[in-house]
C-alpha positions as CSV (number, residue, x, y, z in Angstrom):
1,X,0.0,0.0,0.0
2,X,1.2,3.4,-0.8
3,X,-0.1,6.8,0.0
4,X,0.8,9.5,-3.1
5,X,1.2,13.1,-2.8
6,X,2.0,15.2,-6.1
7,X,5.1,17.3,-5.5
8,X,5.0,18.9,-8.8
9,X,4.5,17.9,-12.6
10,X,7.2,15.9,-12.4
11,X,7.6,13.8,-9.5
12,X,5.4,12.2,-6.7
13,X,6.2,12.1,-2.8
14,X,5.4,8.4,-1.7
15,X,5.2,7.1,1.5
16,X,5.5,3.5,1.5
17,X,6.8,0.6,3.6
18,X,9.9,2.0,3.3
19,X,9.5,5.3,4.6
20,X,8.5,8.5,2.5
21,X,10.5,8.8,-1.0
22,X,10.4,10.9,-4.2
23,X,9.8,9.2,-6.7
24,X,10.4,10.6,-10.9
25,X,7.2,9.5,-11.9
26,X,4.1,11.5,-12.9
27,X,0.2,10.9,-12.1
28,X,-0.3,10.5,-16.3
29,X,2.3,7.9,-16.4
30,X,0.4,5.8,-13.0
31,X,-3.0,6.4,-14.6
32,X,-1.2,4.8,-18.1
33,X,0.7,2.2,-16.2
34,X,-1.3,-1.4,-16.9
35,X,-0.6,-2.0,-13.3
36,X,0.2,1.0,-11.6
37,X,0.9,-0.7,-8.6
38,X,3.8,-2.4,-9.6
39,X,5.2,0.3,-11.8
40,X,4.8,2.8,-8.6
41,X,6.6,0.2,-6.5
42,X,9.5,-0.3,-9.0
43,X,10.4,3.8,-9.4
44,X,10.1,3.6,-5.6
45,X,12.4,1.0,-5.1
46,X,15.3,2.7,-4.4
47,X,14.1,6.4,-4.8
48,X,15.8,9.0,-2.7
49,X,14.1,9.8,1.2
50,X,11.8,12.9,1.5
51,X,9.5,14.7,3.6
52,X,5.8,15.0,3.1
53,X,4.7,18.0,1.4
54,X,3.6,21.1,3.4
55,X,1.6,22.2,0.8
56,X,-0.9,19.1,-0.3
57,X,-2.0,19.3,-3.6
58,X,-4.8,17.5,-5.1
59,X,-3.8,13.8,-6.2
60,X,-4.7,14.5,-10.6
61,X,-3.2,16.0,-13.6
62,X,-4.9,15.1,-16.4
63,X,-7.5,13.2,-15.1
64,X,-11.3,13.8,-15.7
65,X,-13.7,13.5,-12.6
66,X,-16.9,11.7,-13.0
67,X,-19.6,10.7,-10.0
68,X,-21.9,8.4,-9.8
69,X,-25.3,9.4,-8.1
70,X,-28.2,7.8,-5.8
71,X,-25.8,4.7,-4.8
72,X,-27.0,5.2,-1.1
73,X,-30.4,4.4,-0.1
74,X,-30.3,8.1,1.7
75,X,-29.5,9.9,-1.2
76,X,-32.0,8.2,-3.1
77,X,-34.4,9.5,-0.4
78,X,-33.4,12.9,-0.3
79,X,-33.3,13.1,-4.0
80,X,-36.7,12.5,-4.1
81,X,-37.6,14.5,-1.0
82,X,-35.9,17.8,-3.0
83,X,-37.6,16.9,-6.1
84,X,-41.0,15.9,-5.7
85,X,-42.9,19.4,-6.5
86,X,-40.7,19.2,-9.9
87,X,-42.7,15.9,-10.3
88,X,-39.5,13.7,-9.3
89,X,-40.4,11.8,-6.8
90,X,-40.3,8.3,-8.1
91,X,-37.6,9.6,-10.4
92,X,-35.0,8.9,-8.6
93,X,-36.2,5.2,-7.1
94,X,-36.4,4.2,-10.4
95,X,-32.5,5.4,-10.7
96,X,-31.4,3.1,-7.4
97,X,-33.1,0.3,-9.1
98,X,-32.1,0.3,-12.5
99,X,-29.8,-2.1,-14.0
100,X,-27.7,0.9,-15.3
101,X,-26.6,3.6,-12.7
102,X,-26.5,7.5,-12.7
103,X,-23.5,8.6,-14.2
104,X,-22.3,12.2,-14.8
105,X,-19.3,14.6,-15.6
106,X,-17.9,16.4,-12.2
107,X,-15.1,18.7,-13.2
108,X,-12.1,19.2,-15.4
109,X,-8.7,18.6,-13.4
110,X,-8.2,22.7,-13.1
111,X,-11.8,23.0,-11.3
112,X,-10.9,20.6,-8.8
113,X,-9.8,22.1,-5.3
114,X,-6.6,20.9,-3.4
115,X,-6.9,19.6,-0.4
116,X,-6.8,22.6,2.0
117,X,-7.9,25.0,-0.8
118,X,-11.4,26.5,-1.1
119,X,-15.1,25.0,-2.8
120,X,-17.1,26.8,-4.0
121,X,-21.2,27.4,-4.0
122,X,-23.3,28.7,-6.1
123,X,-24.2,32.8,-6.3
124,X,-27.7,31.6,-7.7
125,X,-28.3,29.0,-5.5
126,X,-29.7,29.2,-1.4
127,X,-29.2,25.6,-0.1
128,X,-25.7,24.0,-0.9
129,X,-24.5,21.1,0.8
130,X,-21.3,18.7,0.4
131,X,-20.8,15.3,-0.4
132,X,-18.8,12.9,0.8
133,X,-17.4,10.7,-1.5
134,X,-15.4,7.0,-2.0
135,X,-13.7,8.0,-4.8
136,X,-11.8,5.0,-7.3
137,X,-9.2,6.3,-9.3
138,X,-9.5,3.9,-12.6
139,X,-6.3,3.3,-14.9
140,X,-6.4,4.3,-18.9
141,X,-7.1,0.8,-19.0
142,X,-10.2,0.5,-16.8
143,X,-8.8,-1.3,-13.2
144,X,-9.5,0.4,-10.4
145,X,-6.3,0.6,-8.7
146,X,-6.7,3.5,-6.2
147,X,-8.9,5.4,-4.0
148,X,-9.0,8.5,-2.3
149,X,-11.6,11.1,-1.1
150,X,-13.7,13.2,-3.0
151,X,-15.9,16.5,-1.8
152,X,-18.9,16.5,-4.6
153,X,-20.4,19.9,-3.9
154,X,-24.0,20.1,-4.7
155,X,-26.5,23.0,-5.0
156,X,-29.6,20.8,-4.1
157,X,-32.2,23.9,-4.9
158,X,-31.4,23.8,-8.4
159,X,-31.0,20.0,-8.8
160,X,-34.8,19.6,-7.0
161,X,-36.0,22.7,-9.5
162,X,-35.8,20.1,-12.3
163,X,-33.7,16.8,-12.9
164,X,-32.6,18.2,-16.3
165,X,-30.7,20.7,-14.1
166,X,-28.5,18.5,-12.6
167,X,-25.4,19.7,-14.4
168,X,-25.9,22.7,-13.1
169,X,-25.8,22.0,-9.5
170,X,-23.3,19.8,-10.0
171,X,-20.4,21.3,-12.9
172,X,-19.2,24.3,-12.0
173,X,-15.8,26.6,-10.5
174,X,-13.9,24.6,-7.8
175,X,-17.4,22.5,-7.0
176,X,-15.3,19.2,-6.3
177,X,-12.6,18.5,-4.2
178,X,-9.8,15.5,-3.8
179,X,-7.3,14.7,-1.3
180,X,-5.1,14.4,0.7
181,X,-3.0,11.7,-0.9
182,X,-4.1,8.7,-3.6
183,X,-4.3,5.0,-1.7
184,X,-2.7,3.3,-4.7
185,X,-3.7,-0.5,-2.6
186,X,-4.4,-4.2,-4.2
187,X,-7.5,-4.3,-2.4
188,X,-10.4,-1.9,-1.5
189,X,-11.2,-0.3,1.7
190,X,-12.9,-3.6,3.9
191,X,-17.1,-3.0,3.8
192,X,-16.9,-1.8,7.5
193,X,-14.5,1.2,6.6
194,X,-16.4,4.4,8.0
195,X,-17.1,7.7,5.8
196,X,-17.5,10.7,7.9
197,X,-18.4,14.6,7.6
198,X,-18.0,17.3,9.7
199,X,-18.7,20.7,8.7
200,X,-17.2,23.4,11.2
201,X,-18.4,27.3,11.0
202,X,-16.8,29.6,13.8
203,X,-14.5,26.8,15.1
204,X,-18.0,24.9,16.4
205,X,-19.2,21.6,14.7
206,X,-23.2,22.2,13.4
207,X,-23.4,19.3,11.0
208,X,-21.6,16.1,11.4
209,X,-22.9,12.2,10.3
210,X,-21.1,9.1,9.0
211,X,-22.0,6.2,7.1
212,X,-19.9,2.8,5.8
213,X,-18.7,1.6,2.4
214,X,-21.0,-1.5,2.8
215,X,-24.1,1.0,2.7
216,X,-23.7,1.3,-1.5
217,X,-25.8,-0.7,-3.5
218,X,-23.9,-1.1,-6.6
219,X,-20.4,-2.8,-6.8
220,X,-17.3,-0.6,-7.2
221,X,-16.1,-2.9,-10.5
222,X,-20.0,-2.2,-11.9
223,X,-19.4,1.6,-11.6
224,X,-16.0,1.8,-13.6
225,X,-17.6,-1.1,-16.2
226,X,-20.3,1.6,-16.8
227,X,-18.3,4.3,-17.1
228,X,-15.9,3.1,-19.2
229,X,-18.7,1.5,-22.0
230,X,-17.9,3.5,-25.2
231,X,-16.0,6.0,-23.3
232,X,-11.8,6.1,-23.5
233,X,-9.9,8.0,-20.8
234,X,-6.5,8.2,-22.6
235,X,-4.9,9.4,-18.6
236,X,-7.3,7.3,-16.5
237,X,-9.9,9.2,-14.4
238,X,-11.7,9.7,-11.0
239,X,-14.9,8.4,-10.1
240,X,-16.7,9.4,-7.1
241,X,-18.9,6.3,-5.9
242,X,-22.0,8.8,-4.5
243,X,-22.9,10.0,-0.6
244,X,-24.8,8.2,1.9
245,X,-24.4,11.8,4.1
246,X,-27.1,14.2,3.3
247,X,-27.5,17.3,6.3
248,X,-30.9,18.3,6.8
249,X,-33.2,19.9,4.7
250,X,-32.9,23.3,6.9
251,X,-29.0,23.1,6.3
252,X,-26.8,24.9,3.8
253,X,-23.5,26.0,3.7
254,X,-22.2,29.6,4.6
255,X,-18.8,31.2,3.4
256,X,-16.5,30.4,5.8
257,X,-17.7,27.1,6.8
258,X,-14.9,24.7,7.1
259,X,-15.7,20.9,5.5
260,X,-13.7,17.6,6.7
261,X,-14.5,14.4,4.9
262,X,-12.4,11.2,7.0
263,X,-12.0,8.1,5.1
264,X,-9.0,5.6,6.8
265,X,-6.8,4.8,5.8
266,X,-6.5,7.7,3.4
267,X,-7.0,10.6,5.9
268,X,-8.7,13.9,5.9
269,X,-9.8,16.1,3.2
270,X,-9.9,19.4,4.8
271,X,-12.0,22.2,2.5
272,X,-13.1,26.1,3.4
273,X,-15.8,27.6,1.6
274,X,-15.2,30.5,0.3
């Protein structure tokens, strides 16, 4: 298992079994790799020591982010809940049961936030919320081989306003987030491993709630096989596996609010809004 933090373009700060190392290796060339695993542990084999970088930066280069939505049984719920007046309120069931899952565009790799950095909401929207995400990083050849967490910010106003508006809520400046390292690991995170939010405004906690990997319905090897049908990611990509962490309906974020997402063994994602 190693935990991978982008120094620059160029090279990647790896902490590993043998301490922390830099490594002359990009993110394109793991997300190319046909086992990225292997080729990470063979340019770290021997790689000079290092520190951790002070400064995290978000674990992508050229990588697309993509999400997958209504994979909880709670955000099926609330999806319906914010949607019913638009006439969506068996929508979205029908979504959690369908053979094929919701599957959308999140951001471009220069929208996405660095761990530490600020998200975004909306100027046109009044109830924002964030999600907290499993997120699989998938290889150019379609093997998930990674994971890491993901901060899918979501304006839920406009996305109940009409289902056809769900690009709007979702695609927009710095309204993702991933960090703080990429788990490059053989195996997922076991079914038991916790997912939890807090969301801090004025130093006190007014929103926190957790929930476990073994709460998705679908598969994570489903996700990436429907993501990848007549799609190509030439540099691999991100997929956020959906939220099963939805605050209540009287809850949106202010400026200033501070967001931490704890996935282990990956760590904290730490976001401000701004």
């Amino acid at each position: 298992m190693f935990k991978v933090f982008p120094a620059d373009e160029r090279e990647l700060i790896v902490s590993g079994p043998e301490g922390v190392r830099r490594v002359a290796l990009t993110v394109d060339a793991l997300f190319r790799a046909a086992d990225p695993e292997e080729h990470l542990r063979a340019a770290y084999t021997g790689a000079p020591a290092a520190e951790l970088p002070a400064v995290l930066r978000a674990p992508l280069q050229s990588q697309e982010v993509w999400a997958a939505g209504v994979t909880y049984f709670r955000s099926r719920t609330a999806r319906m809940e914010e949607s019913k007046d638009a006439g969506g309120g068996t929508f979205y069931d029908k979504v959690y049961h369908a053979e094929r899952p919701e599957l959308f565009f999140k951001s471009t790799p220069s929208r996405v936030a660095a761990p530490g950095a600020p998200v975004r909401i909306r100027r046109d929207s009044q109830w924002n919320v964030p999600e907290p995400e499993l997120t699989l990083a998938i290889n150019a050849h379609g093997r998930i081989f990674g994971y890491t967490i993901g901060n899918d910010m979501s304006s839920r106003d406009i996305e109940g306003e009409n289902p056809l508006y769900l690009p709007q809520a979702k695609v927009y400046d710095r309204s993702a987030a991933l960090g703080p390292c990429l788990l490059v690991a053989a195996q997922p995170p076991p079914p038991s491993t916790e997912i939890a939010l807090e969301i801090r405004r004025a130093g006190a906690t007014v929103f926190s709630g957790s929930t476990r990997v073994d709460q998705i319905k679908r598969t994570f090897t489903e996700l990436a096989g429907f993501l990848f049908r007549d799609n190509v990611f030439p540099h691999g990509c991100y997929l956020m596996t959906g939220t099963g962490i939805v605050p209540p309906d009287d809850f949106t974020l202010r400026s200033g609010d501070e967001i931490r997402i704890t996935i282990e063994p990956v760590g904290t994602l730490v976001n401000p809004v701004a």
